[in-house]
MDTraj code that builds the backbone (N, CA, C; nanometers):
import mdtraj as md
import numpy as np

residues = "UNK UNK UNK UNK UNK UNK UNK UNK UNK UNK UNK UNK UNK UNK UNK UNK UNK UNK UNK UNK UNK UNK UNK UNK UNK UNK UNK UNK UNK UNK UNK UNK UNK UNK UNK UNK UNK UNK UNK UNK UNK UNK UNK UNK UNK UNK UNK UNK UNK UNK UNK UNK UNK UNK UNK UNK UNK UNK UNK UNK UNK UNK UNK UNK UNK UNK UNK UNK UNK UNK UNK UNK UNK UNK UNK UNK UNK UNK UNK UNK UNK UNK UNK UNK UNK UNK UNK UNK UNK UNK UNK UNK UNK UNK".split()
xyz = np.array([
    [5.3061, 0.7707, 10.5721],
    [5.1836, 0.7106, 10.5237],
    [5.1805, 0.7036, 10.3719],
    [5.2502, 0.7743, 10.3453],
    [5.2802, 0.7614, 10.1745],
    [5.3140, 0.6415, 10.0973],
    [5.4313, 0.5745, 10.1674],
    [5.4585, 0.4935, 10.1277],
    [5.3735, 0.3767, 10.1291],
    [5.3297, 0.3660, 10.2607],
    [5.2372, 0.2444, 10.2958],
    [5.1237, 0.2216, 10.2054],
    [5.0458, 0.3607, 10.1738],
    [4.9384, 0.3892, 10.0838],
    [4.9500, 0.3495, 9.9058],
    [5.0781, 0.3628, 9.9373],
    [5.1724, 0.3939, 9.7378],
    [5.1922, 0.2079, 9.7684],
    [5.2210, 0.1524, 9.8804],
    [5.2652, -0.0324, 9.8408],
    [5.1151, -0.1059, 9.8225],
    [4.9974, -0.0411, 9.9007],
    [4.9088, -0.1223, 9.9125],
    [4.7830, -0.1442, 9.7169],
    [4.8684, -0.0112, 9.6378],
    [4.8237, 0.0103, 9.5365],
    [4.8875, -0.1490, 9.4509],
    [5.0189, -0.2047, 9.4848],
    [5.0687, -0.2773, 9.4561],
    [5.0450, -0.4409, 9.4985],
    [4.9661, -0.4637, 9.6156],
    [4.9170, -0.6075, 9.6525],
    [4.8753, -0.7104, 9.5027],
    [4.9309, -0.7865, 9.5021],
    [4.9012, -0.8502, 9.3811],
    [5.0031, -0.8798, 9.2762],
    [5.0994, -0.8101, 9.3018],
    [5.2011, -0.7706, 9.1925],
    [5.3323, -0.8517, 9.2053],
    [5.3952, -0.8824, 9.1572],
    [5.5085, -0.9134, 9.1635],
    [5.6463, -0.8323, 9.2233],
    [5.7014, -0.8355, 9.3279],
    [5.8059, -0.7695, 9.3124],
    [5.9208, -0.8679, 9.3914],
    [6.0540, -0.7788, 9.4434],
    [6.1641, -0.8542, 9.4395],
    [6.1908, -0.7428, 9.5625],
    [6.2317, -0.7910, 9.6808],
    [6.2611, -0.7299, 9.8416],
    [6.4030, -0.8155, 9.8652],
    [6.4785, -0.6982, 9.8669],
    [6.6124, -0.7189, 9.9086],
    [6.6639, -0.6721, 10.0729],
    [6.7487, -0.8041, 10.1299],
    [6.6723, -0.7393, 10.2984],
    [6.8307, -0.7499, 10.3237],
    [6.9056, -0.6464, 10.4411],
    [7.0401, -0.6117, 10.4867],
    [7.1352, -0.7144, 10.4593],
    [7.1012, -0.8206, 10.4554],
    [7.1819, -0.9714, 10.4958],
    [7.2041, -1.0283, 10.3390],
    [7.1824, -0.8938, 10.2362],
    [7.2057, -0.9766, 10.1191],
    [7.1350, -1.0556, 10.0623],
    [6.9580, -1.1113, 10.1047],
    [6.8912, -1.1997, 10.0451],
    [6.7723, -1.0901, 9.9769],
    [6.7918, -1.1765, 9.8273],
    [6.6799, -1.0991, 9.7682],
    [6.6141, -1.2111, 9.7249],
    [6.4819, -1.1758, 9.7716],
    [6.3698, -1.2943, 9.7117],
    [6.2366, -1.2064, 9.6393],
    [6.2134, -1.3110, 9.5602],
    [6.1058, -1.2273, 9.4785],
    [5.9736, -1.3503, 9.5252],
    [5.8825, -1.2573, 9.4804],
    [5.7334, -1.3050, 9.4973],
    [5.6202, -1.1938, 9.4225],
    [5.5046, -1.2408, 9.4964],
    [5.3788, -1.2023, 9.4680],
    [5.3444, -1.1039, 9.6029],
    [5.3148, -0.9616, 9.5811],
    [5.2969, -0.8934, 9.7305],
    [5.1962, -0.9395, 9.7653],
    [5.1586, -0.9903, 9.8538],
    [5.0384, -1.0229, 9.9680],
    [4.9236, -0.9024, 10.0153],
    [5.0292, -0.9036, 10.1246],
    [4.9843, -0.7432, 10.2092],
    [5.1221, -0.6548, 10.2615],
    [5.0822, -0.5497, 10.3033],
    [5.1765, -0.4382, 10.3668],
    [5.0601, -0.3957, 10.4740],
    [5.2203, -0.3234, 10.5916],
    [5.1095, -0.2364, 10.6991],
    [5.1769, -0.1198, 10.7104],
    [5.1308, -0.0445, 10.8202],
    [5.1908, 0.1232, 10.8212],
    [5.3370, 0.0977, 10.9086],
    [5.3993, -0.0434, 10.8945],
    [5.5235, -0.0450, 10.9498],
    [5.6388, -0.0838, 10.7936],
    [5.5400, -0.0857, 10.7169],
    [5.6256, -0.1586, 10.5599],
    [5.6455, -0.2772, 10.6321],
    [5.6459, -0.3338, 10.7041],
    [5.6027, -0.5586, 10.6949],
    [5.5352, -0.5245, 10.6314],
    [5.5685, -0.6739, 10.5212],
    [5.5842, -0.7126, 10.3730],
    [5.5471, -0.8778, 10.4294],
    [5.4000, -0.8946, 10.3497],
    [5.3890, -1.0455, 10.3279],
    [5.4259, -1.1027, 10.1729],
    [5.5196, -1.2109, 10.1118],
    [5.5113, -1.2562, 9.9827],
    [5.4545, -1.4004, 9.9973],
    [5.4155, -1.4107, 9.8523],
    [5.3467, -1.5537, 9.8457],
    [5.4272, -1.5672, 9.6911],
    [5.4440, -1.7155, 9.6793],
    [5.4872, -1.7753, 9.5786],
    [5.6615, -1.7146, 9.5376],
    [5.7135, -1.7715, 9.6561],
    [5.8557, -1.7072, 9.6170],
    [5.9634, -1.7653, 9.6235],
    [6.0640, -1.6649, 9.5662],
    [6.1848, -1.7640, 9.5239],
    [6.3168, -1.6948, 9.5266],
    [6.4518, -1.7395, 9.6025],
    [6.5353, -1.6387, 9.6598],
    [6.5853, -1.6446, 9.4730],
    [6.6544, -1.5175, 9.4760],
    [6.7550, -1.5196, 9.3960],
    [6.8954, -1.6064, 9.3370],
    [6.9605, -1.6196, 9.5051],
    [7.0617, -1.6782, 9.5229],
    [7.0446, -1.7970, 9.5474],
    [6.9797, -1.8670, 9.4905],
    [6.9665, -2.0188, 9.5705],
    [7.0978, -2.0923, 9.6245],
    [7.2160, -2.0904, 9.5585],
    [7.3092, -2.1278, 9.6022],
    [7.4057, -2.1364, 9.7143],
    [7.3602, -1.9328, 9.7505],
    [7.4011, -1.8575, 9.8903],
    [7.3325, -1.9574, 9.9914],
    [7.1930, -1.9233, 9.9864],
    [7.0866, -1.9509, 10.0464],
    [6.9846, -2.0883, 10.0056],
    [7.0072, -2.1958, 10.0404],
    [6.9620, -2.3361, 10.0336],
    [6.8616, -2.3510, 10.0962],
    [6.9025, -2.2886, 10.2555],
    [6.7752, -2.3214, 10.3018],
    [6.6057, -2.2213, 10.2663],
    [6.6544, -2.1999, 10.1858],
    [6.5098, -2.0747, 10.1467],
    [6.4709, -2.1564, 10.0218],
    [6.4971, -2.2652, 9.9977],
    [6.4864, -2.3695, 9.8755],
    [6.3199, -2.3887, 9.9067],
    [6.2780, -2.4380, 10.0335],
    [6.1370, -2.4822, 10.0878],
    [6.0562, -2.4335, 10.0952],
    [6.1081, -2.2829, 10.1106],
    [5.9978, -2.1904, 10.1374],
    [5.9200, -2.1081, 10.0487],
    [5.7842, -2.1297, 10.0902],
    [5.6486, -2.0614, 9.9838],
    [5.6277, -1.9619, 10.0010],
    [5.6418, -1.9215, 10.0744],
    [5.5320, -1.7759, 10.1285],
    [5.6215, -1.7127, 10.2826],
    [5.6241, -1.5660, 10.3132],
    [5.6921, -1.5207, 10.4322],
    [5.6582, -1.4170, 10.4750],
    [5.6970, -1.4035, 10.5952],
    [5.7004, -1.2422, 10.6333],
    [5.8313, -1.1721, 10.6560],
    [5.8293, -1.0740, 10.6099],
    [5.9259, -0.9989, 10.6399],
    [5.9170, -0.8495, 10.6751],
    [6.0063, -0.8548, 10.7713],
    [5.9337, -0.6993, 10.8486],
    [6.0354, -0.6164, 10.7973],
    [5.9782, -0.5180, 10.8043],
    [6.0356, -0.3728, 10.7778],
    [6.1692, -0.3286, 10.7474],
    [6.1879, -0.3310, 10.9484],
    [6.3222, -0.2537, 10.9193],
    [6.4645, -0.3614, 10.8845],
    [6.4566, -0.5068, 10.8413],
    [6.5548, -0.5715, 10.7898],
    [6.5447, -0.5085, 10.6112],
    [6.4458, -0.4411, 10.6062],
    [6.4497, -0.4657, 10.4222],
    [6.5562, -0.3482, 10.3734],
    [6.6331, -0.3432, 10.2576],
    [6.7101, -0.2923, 10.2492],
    [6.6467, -0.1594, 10.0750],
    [6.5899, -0.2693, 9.9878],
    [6.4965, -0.2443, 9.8807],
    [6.4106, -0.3030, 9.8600],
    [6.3157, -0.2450, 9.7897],
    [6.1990, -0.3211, 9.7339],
    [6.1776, -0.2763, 9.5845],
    [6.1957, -0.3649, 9.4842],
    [6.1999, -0.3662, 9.3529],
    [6.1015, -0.3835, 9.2911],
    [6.0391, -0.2711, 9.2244],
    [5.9093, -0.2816, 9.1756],
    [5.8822, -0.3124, 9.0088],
    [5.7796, -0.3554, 8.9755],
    [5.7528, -0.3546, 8.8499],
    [5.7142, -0.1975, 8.7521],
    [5.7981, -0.1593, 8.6810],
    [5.7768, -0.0720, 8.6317],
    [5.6340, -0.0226, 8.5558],
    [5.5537, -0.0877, 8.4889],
    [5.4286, -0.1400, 8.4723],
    [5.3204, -0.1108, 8.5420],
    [5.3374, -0.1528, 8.6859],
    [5.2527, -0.1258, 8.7991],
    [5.2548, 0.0225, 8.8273],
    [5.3627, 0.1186, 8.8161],
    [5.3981, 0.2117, 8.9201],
    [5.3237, 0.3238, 8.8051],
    [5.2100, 0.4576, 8.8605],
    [5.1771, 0.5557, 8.8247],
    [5.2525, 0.6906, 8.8347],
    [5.3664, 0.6922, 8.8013],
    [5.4304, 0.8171, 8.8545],
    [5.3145, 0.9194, 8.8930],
    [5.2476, 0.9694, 8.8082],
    [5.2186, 1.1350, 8.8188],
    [5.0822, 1.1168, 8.9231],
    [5.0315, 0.9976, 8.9998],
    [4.9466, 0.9529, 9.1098],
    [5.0736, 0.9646, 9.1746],
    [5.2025, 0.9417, 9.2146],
    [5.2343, 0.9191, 9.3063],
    [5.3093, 1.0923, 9.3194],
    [5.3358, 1.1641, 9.2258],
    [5.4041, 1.2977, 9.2570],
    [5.2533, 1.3726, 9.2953],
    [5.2054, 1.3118, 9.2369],
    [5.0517, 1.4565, 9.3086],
    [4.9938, 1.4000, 9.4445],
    [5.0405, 1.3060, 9.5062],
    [4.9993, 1.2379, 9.6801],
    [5.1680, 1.2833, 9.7162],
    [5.2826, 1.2838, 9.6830],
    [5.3807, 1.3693, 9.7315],
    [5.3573, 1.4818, 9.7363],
    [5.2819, 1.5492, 9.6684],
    [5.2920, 1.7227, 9.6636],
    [5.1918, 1.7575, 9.7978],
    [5.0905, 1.6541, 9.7642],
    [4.9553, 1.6822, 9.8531],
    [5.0105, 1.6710, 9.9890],
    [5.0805, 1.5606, 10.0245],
    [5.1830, 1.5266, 10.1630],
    [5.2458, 1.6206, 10.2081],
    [5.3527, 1.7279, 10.1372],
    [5.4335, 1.8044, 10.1763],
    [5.3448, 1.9320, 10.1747],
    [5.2221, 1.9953, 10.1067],
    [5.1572, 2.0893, 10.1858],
    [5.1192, 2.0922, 10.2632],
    [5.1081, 1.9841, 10.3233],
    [4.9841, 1.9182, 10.4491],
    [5.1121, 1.9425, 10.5163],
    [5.1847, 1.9293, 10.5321],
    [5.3121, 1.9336, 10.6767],
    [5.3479, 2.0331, 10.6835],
    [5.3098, 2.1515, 10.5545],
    [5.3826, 2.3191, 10.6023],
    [5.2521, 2.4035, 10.6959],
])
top = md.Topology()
chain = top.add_chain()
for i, resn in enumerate(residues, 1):
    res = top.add_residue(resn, chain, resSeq=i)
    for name in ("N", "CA", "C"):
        top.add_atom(name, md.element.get_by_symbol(name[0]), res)
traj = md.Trajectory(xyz[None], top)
């Protein structure tokens, strides 16, 4: 739940989701759910060359367990919010 909680801080943002098959496309995050499916809007593969047919496409879903990374904006990210909801997480499980 951490994670899911730590992406939804990010809706709005720009990032770049790299999925098993080698395609990294960047966009605008949409939404996330407690499975990490990942909606982007306004996006654009990396590789256009690899990948042609992703030339058309605006907006997608992409689920979970194909994603390999998700590349965040450094900018966006609060470290010391996200180590004190890690700390809080791992007492809660002892």
């Amino acid at each position: 739940m951490l994670f899911y909680s730590f992406f939804k801080t990010l809706i709005g943002q720009p990032v770049v989701v790299e999925l098993k098959n080698d395609l990294s496309i960047q966009g605008i995050l949409l939404s996330v759910d407690q499975f990490l499916n990942i909606k982007l809007d306004d996006i654009r593969v990396t590789d256009e060359k690899r990948f042609p047919h992703m030339m058309s496409v605006k907006n997608c879903f992409i689920r979970g367990s194909v994603i390999r990374y998700v590349q965040l904006p450094a900018a966006a990210i609060d470290t010391e919010l996200l180590q004190d909801a890690t700390r809080r997480e791992n007492l809660a499980e002892k």
